[in-house]
C-alpha positions in Angstrom: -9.0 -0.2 37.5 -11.5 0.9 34.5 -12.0 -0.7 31.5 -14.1 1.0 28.3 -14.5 0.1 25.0 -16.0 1.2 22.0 -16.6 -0.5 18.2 -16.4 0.9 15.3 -16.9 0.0 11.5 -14.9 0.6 8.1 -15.8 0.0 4.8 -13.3 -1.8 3.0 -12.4 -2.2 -1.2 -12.7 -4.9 -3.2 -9.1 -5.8 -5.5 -7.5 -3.6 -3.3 -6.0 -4.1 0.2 -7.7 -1.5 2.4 -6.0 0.4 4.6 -7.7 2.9 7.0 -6.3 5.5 9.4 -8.0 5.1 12.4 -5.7 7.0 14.7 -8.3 9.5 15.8 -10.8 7.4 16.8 -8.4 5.9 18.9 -7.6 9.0 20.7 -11.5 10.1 20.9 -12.2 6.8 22.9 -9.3 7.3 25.4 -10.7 10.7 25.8 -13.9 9.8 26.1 -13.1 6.8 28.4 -12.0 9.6 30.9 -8.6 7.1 31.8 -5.7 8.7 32.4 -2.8 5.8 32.4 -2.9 2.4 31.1 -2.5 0.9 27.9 -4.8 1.0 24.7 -5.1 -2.5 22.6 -7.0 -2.3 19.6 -8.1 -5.5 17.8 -10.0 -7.0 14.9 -12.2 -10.3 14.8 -11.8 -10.7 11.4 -9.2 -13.2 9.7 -7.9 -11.6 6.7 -7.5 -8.0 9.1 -4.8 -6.5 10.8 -4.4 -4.1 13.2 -0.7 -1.9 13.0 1.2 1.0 14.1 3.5 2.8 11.9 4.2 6.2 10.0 2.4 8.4 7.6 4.9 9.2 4.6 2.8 12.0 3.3 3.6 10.5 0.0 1.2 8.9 -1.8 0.3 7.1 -5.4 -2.6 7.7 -8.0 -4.8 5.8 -6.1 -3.8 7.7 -2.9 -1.8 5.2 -1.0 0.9 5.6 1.3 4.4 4.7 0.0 5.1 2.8 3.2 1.5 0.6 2.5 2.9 0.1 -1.2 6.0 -1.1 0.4 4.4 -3.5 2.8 2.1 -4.7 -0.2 5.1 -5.9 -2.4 7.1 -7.0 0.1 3.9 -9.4 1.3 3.1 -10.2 -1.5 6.6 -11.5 -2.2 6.5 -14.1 0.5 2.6 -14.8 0.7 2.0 -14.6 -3.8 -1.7 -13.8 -4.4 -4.6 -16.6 -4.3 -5.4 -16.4 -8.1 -6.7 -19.9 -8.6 -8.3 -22.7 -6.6 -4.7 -24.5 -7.1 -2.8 -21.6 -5.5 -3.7 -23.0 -2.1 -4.7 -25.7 -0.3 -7.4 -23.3 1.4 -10.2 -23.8 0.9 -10.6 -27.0 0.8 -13.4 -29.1 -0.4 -14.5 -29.7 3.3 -14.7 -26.0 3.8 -16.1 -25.5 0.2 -19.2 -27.9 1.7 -19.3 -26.2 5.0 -20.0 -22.4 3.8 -22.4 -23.8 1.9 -24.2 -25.4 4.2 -24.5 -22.2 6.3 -27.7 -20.4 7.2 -26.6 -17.5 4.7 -23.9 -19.2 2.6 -24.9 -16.0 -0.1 -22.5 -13.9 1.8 -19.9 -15.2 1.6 -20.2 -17.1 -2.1 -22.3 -15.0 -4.0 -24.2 -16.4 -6.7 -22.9 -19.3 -5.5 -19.1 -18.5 -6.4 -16.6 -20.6 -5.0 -14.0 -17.7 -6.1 -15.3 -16.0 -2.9 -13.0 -17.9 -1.2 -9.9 -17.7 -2.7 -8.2 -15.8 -0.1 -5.6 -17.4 1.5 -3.1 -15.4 0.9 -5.3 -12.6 2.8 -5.5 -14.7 5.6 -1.3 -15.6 5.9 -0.6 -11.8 5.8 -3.1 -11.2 8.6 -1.7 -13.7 10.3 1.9 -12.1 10.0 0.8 -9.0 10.7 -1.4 -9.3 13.8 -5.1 -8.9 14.6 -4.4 -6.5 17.4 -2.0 -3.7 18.8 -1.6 -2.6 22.4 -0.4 1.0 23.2 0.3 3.2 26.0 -2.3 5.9 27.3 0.0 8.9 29.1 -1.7 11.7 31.1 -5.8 10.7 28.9 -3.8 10.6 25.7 -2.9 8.1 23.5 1.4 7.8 24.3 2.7 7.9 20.6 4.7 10.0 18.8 4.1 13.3 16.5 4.5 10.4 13.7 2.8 7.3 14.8 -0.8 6.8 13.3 -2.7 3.2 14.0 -4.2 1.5 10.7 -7.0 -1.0 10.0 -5.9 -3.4 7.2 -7.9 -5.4 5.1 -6.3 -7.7 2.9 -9.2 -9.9 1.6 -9.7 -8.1 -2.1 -12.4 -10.7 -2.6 -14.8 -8.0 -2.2 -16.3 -4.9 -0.4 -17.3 -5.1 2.9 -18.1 -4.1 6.2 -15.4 -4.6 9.0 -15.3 -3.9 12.4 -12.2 -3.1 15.2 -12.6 -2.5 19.2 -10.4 -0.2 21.1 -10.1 -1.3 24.9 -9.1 1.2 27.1 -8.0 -0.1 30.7 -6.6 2.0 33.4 -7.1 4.4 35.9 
């Protein structure tokens, strides 16, 4: 049995949820991983990301995103509402408030010291629903979905922009 496995980056928006297509990358690592059956699981380390399979509509808004992505947005946002206000959640709490800041680079992640940074616990429920990973099959050195299935990278920290990164593990023969 082989295992390979490649990261990559993407480059998220800030007061936006970001999501990226990142079906092709998938299928250039099983090709490049030379397996020919097994399974695929893509994953994320972050906490506010998700990892997903679904369709591409081909229908899109102004701001060019998918009408299934609009749908999963308001129906999210209907059970997790947005972290507006330091009262919106119990995260963060004053403990973690403390912690960040005590960190070796606490700029990051408040900058200008602004506790605002933070307020994204709503982000980190829907990632949580969602899931940080997705495992699919590899068929004959392809990647065993359907003419409509595409993978996606999802970002729902709006906080701000940033860098995020996703593995795709390949294991097989």
């Amino acid at each position: 049995m082989s295992v390979f496995q490649k990261e990559f980056k993407v480059e998220t928006k800030e007061k936006a949820v970001s999501y990226v297509d990142i079906t092709q990358s998938v299928k250039d690592t099983i090709l490049e991983s030379g397996i020919q059956s097994g399974t695929c699981t893509v994953v994320t380390a972050h906490t506010t990301c998700s990892i997903f399979f679904e369709e591409d509509t081909h229908d899109r808004d102004e701001d060019g995103v998918d009408f299934l992505q609009l749908d999963l947005n308001r129906i999210l946002e209907s059970i997790v509402p947005p972290h507006i206000n330091a009262q919106s959640y119990k995260y963060p709490g004053e403990a973690h408030y403390k912690e960040v800041e005590s960190w070796p680079n606490p700029e990051e992640w408040l900058p200008n010291g602004n506790r605002s940074y933070l307020w994204n616990g709503d982000a980190h429920i829907k990632a949580t629903i969602i899931g940080a990973s997705e495992t699919l099959a590899v068929v004959d050195g392809q990647l065993g979905i359907g003419k409509t299935g595409y993978v996606y990278f999802a970002d729902f920290d709006k906080t701000r922009k940033r860098t995020r990164k996703y593995r795709v593990i390949v294991l097989g023969e």
